[in-house]
DSSP file (Angstrom, degrees, kcal/mol; ACC not computed):
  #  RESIDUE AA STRUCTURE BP1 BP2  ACC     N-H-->O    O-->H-N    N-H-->O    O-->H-N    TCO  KAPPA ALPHA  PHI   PSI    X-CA   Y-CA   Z-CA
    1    1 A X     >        0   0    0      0, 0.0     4,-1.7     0, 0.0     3,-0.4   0.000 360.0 360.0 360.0 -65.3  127.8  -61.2 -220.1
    2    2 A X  H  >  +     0   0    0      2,-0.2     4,-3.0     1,-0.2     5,-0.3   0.947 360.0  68.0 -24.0 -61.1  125.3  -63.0 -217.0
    3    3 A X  H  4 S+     0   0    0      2,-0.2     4,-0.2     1,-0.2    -1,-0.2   0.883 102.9  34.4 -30.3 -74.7  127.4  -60.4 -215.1
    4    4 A X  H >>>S+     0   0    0     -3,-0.4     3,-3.0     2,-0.2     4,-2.0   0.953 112.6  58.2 -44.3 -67.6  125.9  -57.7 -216.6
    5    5 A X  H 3X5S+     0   0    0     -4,-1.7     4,-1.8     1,-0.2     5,-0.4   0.951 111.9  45.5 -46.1 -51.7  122.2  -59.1 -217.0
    6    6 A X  H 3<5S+     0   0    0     -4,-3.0    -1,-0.2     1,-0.2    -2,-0.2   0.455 107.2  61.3 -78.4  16.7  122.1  -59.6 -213.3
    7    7 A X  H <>5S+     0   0    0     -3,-3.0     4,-3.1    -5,-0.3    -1,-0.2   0.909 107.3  36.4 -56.1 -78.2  123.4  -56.4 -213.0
    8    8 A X  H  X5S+     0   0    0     -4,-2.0     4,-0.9     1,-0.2     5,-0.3   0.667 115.4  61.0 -70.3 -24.4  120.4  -54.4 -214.7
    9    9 A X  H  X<S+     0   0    0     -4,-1.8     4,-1.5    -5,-0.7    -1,-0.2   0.950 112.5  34.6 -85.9 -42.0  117.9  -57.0 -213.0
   10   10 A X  H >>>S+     0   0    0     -5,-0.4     3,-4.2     2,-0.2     4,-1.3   0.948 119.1  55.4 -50.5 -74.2  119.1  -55.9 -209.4
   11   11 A X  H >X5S+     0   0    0     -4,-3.1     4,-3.1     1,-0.3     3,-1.0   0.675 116.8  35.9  -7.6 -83.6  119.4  -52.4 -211.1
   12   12 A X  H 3X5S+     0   0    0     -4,-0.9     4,-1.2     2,-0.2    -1,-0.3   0.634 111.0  54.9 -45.6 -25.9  115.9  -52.9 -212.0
   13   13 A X  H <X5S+     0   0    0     -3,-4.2     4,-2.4    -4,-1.5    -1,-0.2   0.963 114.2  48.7 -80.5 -33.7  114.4  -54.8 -208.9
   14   14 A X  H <X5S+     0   0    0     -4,-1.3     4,-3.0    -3,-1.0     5,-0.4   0.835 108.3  52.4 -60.8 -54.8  115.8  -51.7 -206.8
   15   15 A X  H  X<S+     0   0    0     -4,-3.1     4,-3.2    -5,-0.5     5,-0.2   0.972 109.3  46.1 -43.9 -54.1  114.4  -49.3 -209.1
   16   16 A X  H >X S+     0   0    0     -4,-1.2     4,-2.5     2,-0.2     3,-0.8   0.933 113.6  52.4 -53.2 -56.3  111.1  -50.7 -208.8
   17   17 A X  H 3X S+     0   0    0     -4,-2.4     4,-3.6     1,-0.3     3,-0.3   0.926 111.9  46.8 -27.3 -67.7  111.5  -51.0 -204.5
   18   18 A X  H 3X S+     0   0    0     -4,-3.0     4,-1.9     1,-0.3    -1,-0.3   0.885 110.1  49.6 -57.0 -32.9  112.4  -47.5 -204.2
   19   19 A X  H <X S+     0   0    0     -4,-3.2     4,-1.5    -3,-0.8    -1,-0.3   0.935 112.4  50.2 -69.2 -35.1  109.4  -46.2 -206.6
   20   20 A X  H >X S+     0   0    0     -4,-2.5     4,-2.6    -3,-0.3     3,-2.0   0.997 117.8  47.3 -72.3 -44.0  106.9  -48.4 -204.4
   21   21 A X  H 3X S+     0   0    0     -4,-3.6     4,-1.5     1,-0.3    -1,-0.2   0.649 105.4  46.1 -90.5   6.8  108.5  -46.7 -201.4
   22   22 A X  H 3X S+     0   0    0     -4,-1.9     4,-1.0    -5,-0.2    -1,-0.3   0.502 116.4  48.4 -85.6  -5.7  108.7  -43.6 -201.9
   23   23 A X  H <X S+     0   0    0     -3,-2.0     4,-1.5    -4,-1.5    -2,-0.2   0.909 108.3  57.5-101.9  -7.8  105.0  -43.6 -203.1
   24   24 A X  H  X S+     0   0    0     -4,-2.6     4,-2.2     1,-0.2     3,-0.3   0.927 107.1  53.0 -26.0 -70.6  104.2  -45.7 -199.9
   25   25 A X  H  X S+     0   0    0     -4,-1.5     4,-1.8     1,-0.2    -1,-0.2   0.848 105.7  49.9 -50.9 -37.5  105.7  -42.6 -198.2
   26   26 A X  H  X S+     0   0    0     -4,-1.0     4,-2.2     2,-0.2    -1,-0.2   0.815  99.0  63.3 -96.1 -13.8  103.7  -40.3 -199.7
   27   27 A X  H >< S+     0   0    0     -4,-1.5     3,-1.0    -3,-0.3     4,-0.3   0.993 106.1  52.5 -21.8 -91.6  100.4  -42.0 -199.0
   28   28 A X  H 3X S+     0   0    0     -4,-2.2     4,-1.7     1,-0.3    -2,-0.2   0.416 105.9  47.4 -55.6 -13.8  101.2  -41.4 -195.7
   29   29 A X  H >X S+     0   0    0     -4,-1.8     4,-1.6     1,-0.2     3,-0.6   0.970 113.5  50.8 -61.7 -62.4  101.8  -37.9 -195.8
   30   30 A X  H <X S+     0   0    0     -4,-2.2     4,-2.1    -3,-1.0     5,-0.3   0.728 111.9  43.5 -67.6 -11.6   99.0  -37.5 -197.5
   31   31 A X  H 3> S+     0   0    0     -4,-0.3     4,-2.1     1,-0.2    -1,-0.2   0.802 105.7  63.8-111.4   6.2   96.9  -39.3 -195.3
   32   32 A X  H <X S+     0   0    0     -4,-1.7     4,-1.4    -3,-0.6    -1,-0.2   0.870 103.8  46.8   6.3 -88.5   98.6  -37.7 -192.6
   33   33 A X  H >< S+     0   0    0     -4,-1.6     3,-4.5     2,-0.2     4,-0.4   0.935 104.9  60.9 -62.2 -79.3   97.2  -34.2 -193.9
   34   34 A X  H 3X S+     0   0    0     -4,-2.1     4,-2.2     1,-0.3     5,-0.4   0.736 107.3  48.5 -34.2 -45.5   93.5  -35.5 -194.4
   35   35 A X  H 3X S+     0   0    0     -4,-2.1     4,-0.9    -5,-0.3    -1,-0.3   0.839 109.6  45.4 -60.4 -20.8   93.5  -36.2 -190.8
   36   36 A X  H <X S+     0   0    0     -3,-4.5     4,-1.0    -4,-1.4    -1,-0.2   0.816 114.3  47.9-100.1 -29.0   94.6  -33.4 -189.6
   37   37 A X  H >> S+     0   0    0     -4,-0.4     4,-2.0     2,-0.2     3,-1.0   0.984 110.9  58.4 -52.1 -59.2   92.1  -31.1 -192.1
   38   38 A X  H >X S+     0   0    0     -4,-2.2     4,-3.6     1,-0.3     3,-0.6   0.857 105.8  43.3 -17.7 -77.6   89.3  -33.4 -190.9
   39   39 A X  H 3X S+     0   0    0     -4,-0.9     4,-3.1    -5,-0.4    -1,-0.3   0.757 113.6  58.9 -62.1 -39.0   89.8  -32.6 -187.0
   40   40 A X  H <X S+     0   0    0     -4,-1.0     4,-1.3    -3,-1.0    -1,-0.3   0.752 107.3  38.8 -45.4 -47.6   90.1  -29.0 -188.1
   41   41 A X  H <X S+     0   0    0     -4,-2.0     4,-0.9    -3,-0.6    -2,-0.3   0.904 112.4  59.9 -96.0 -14.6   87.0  -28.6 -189.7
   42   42 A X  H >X S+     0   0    0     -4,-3.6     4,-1.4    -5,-0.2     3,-0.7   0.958 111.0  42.9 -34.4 -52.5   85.4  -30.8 -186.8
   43   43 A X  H 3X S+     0   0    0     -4,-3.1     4,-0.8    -5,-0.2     3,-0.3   0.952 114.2  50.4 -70.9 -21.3   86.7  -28.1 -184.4
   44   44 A X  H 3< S+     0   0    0     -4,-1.3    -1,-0.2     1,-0.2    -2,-0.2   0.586 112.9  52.2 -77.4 -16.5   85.4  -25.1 -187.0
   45   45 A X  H << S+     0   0    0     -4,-0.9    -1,-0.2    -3,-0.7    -2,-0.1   0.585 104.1  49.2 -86.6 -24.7   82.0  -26.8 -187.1
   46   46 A X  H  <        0   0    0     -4,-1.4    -2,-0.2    -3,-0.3    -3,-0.1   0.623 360.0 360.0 -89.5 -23.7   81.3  -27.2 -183.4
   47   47 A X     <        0   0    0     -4,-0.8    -1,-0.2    -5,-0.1    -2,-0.1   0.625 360.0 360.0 -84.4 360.0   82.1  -23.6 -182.9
């Protein structure tokens, strides 16, 4: 029985890791894109 509860708590500690990093990862895409719109309408502004 202990077997099992520290089973589903790894389970669960894992889950949680992967959800922070994959939304870690997608911060950085996104902030990623802003920078690169940003610098785009800098250059579209100057012209």
């Amino acid at each position: 029985m202990e077997l099992l509860f520290l089973i589903l708590i790894f389970a669960g500690i894992f889950s949680i890791y992967d959800a922070i990093r994959k939304l870690n990862s997608n911060l950085l895409e996104q902030t990623e894109e802003i920078k690169k719109m940003r610098e785009e309408l800098m250059r579209n502004n100057t012209k």
